[in-house]
C-alpha positions in Angstrom: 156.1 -5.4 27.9 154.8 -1.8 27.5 157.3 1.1 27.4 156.0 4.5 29.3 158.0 7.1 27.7 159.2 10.0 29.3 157.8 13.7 28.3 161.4 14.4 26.7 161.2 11.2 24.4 158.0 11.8 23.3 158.4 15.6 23.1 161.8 15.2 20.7 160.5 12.0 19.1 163.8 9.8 20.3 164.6 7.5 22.6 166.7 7.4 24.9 169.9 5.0 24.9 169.0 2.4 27.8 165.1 3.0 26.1 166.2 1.6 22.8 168.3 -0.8 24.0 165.5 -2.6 26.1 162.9 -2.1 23.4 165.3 -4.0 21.3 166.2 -6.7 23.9 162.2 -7.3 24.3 161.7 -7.6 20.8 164.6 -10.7 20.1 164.1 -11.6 23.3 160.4 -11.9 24.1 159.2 -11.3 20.7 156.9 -7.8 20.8 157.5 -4.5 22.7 154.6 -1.8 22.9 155.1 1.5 23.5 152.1 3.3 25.4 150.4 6.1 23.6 152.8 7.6 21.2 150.5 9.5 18.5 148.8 12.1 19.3 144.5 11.8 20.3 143.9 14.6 17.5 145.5 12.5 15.0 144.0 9.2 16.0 140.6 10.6 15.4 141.2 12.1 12.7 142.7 8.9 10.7 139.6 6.9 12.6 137.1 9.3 11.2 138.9 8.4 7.3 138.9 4.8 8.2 135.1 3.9 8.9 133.5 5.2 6.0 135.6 3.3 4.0 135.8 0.7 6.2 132.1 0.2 5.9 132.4 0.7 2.2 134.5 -2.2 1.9 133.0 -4.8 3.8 129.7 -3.4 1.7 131.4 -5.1 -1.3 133.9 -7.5 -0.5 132.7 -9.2 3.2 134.4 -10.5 6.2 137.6 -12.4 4.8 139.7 -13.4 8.4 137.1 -15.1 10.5 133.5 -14.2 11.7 132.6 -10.5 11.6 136.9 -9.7 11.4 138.6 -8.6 8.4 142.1 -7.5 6.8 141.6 -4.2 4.7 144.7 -2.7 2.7 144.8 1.6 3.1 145.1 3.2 0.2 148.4 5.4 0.3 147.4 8.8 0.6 146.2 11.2 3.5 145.4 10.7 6.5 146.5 7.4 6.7 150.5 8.3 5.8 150.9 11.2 8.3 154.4 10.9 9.0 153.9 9.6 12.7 152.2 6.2 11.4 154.8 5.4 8.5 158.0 6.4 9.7 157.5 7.6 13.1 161.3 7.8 14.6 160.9 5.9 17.6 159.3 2.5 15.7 162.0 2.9 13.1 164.9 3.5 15.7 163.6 -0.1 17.2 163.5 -1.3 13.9 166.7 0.0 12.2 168.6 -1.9 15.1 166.5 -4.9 14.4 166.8 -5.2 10.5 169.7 -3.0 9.7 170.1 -0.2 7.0 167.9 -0.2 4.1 164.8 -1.6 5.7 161.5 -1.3 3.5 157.6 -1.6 4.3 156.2 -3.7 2.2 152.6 -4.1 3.6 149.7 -0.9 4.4 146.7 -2.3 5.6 144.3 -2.1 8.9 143.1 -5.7 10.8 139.2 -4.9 12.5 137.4 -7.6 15.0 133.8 -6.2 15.1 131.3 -7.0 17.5 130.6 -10.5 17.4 133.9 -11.8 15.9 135.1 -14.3 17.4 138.6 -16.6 18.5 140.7 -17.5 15.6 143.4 -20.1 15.9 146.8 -19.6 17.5 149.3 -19.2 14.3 152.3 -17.1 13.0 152.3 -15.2 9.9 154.8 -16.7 7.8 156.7 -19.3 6.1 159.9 -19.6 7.8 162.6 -19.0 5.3 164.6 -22.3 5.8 162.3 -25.3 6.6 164.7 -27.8 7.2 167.3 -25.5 9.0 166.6 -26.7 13.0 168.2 -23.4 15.0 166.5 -20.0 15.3 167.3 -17.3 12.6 167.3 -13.3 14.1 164.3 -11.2 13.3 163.9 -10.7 9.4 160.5 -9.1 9.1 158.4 -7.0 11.9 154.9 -5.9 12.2 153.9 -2.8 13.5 150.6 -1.9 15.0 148.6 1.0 15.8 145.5 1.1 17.3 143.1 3.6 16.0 141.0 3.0 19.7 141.4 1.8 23.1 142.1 -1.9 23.5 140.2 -4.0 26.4 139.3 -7.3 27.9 136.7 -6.7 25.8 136.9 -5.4 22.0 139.1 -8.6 21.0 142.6 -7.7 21.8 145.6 -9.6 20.0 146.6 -12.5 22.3 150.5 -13.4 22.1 152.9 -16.0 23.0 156.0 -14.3 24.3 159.3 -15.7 25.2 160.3 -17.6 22.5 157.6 -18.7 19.8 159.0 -16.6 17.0 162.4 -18.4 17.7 160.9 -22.0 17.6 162.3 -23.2 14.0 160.2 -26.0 13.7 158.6 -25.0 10.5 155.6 -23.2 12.6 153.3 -21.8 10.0 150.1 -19.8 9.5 148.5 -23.1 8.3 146.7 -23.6 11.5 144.5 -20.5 11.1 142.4 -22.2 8.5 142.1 -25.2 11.0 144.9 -27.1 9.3 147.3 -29.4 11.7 151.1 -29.0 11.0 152.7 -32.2 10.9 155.7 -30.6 12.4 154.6 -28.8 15.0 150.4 -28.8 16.2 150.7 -25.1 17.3 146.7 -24.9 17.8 147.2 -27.7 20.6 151.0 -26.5 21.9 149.2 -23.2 22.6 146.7 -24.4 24.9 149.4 -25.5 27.4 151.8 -22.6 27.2 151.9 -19.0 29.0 150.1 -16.3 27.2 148.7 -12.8 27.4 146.3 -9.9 25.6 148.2 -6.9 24.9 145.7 -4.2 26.1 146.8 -0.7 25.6 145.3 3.3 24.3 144.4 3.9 21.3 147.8 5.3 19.1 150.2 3.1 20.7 152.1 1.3 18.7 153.2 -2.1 18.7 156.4 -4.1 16.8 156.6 -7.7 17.0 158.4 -10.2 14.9 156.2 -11.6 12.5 156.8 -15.4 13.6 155.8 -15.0 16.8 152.2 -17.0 17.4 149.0 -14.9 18.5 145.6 -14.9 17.7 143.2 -12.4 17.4 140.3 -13.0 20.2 135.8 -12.0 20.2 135.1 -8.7 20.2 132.8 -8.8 23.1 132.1 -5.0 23.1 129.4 -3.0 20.5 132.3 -1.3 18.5 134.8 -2.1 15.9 138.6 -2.7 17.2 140.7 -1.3 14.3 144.3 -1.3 14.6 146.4 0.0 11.4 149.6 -3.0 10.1 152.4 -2.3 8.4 155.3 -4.9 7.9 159.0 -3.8 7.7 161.6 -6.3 6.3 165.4 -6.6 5.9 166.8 -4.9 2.8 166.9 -8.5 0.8 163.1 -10.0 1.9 160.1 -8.5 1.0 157.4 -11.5 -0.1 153.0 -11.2 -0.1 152.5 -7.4 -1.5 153.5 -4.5 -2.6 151.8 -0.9 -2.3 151.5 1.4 -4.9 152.0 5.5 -4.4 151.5 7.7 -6.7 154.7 9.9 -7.8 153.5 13.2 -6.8 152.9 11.2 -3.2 156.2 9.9 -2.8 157.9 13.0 -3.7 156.6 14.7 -1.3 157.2 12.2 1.9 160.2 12.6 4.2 163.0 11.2 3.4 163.1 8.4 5.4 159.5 7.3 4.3 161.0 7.8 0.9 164.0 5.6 2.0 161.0 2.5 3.5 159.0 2.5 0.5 161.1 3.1 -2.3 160.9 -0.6 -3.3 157.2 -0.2 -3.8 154.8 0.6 -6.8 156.3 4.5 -7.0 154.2 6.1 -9.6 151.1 4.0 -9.4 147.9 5.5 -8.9 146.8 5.0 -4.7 144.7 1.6 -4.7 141.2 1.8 -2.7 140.8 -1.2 -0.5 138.2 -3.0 -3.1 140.0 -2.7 -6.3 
């Protein structure tokens, strides 16, 4: 589902009541919520035009490591990429304060880019579930946010989703599948075939939160130009497993205090790590 929002929310930066409420209903319910176009154009381009030079940098020394021609970068935690509206911009965190509860944290700063010729990767989740044998759903404990640096089509390899109830299946569904591994619990590659789905097309700096069990697959970049979308992952105050970012002192000093409050469980006085090192 994608959320318009009106002049006023995105004027003051808040949502509305009955807004909230349905972007948090989506969210347990169906599994994702997008909300169209919430950072600025000028902004956008600006953190695009810091991403591809190092983008290009990176694959110059490390490769492709998510598929044919795709790859997961980590950002370095420093300007442009922490502008206030991508790390703690207060409509995703009013969505996911409700969804986590108090003392959230980000664990996770890094960018996902299809380029052209990528191609389909298997239908998976992104994580372990936290109690394997345990057969009834669990609420949301960890969410990904998204934000696309341009527009998403048909045809620059959108995300493709399962809504309505994947990220609530406790059947041990696990990322295994994306390496072409079968789960002996659940063959998610296979379930997927048979089930509804849809690509979640939308303008550059919208920004997406989904909960991070819920299965998708990133599809072929049909177009000539790279499909970047930035990824951060929020968690309850008690789980924070795969990474941590580090941030320089002087960096974290100076943030907002609700970024300070989201990444104060992180490498604080670290020196900002470039995406090869």
């Amino acid at each position: 589902m994608i959320i318009q929002l009106t002049e006023q929310e995105k004027a003051t930066k808040q949502l509305s009541k009955e807004t909230l409420e349905i972007a948090v209903e989506q969210v347990k319910v169906n599994g994702y919520i997008v909300f169209d176009k919430v950072i600025s154009e000028e902004k956008i381009t600006k953190i695009r035009n810091a991403f591809d030079p190092l983008f290009d940098d990176f694959i110059e020394r490390k490769g492709y490591n998510t598929g044919t021609n795709r790859a997961q970068m980590f950002l370095p935690f420093q300007e442009p990429f922490i502008d206030e509206d991508v790390i703690c911009h207060p409509i995703a965190t009013a969505v996911i304060d409700e969804l986590l509860g108090d003392w959230n944290h980000c664990n996770y700063f890094a960018s996902d880019t299809p380029m052209p010729g990528s191609d389909y990767q298997n239908a998976h989740c992104d994580i372990m579930p936290l109690f394997p044998d345990l057969s009834v759903p669990l609420p949301a404990f960890s969410l990904v946010l998204n934000i696309p640096l341009v527009d998403v089509t048909e045809e620059n390899g959108p995300l493709e989703v399962w809504p309505g109830g994947t990220h609530l299946n406790p059947d041990r569904a696990n990322h295994d599948t994306l390496n072409n591994t079968v789960n002996p619990h659940l063959h998610i590659v296979r379930a997927a075939e048979h089930m509804y789905s849809e690509k979640v097309l939308m303008p550059a700096g919208s920004i997406v939160i989904r909960d991070i069990r819920m299965w998708h697959r990133g599809t072929p970049n049909r177009s000539d130009a790279r499909r970047t979308n930035l990824a951060m992952i929020f968690n309850r105050s008690w789980y924070g497993a795969g990474s941590t970012i580090p941030i320089p002192q002087e960096t974290y000093d100076k943030l907002p205090k609700k970024a300070q409050e989201l990444y104060r469980m992180e490498k604080i006085g670290r020196p900002a790590k470039m995406p090869w090192e």
